[in-house]
N, C-alpha and C positions, 0 to 999 in steps of 0.2 A: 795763648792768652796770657797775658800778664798779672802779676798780682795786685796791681790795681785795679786792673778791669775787672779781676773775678771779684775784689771787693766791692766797687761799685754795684756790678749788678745783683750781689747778696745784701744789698745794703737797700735795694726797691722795695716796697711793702708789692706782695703779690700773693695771688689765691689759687687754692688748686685742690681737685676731686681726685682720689687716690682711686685708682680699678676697686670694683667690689671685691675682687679673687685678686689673688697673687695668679703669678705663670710662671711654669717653670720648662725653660729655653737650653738648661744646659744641664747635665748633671750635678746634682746636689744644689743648685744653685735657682731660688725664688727668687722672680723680681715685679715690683710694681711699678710702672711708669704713668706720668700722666701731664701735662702741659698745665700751665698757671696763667694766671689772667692778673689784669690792673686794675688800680683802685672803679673804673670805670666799666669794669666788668668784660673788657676787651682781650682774647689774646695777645698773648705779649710774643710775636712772632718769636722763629728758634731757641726760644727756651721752655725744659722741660725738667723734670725730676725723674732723677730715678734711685729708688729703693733696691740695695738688694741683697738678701739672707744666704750668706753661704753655709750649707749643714753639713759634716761631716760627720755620716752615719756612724764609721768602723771608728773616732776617737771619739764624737758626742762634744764635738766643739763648734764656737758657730761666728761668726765675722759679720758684718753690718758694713754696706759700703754704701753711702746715704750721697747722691752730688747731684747739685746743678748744673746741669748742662746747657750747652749754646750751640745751637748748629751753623757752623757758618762755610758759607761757601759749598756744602754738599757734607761735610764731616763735623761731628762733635767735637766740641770743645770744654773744657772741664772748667766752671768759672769760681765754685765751692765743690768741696767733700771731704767727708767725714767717714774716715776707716775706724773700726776697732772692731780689734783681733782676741777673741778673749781665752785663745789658745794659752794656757799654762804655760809659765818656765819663760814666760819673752820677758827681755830685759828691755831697759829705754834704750838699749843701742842698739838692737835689732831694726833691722828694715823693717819686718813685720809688727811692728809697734804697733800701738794704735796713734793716730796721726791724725790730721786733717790739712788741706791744699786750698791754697787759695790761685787761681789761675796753674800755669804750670812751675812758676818757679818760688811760691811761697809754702813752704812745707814745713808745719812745725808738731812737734810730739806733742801726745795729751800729757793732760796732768793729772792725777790720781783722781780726780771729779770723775773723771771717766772712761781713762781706760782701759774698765774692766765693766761697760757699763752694759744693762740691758738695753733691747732693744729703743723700750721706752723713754728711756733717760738718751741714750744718742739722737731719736728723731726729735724729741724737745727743744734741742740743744740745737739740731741743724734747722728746727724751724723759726728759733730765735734767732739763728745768726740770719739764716736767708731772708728773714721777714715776711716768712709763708703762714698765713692760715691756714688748714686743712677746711674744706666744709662738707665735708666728710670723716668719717672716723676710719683709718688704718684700721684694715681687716687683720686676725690672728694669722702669721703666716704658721704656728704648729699646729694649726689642724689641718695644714694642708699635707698629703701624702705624697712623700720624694718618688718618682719613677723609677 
């Protein structure tokens, strides 16, 4: 996908019910997924959200990888996301920066606003850009207990 098409389609006002629970599918790693709908209340076919908390027990460091997705053709496609790594000692020239992608080839570094941000302040920030309401509230993923 291109960086205008992932702009455009974070650029539609759309709505979406986050899971009540988090799920965790791989080690260390929470995620919430859940599909968004149009102003008209309609699924908005192949596009979904996904939330998801990576926790590192043995350092107690934790990453946030927030994107909009687009299934097309049978595979996902990334049209927004929002990384931040808020592992200590990264500099802005690190890969592992905190970052966010617009389709696959618009990638640009955060700016001190945020990233080193909580969770709270990153999903704000991707539900401003994507133009998501929640109508539901994001559940706590640290009460959830890692496998």
């Amino acid at each position: 996908m291109t960086e205008g098409d992932g702009r455009e389609l974070a650029s539609i006002p759309k709505w979406g019910e986050p899971a009540s629970e988090w799920r965790q599918d791989r080690p260390n790693t929470l995620t919430n997924t859940f599909g968004v709908l149009n102003e008209q209340g309609q699924t908005m076919p192949g596009l979904h959200v996904e939330f998801e908390v990576f926790v590192s027990p043995r350092l107690g460091q934790v990453k946030y990888v927030l994107s909009l997705m687009r299934i097309s053709f049978g595979r996902p496609e990334r049209a927004y996301q929002l990384e931040v790594n808020c592992r200590q000692g990264l500099k802005s020239t690190d890969h592992a920066f905190s970052h966010e992608h617009y389709g696959d080839d618009g990638r640009y570094k955060a700016d001190s606003s945020w990233a080193n941000a909580s969770l709270e302040v990153a999903v704000n920030r991707f539900l401003d850009i994507c133009k998501l309401t929640l109508t539901e509230e994001l559940p706590d993923y640290q009460g959830f207990q890692l496998k």
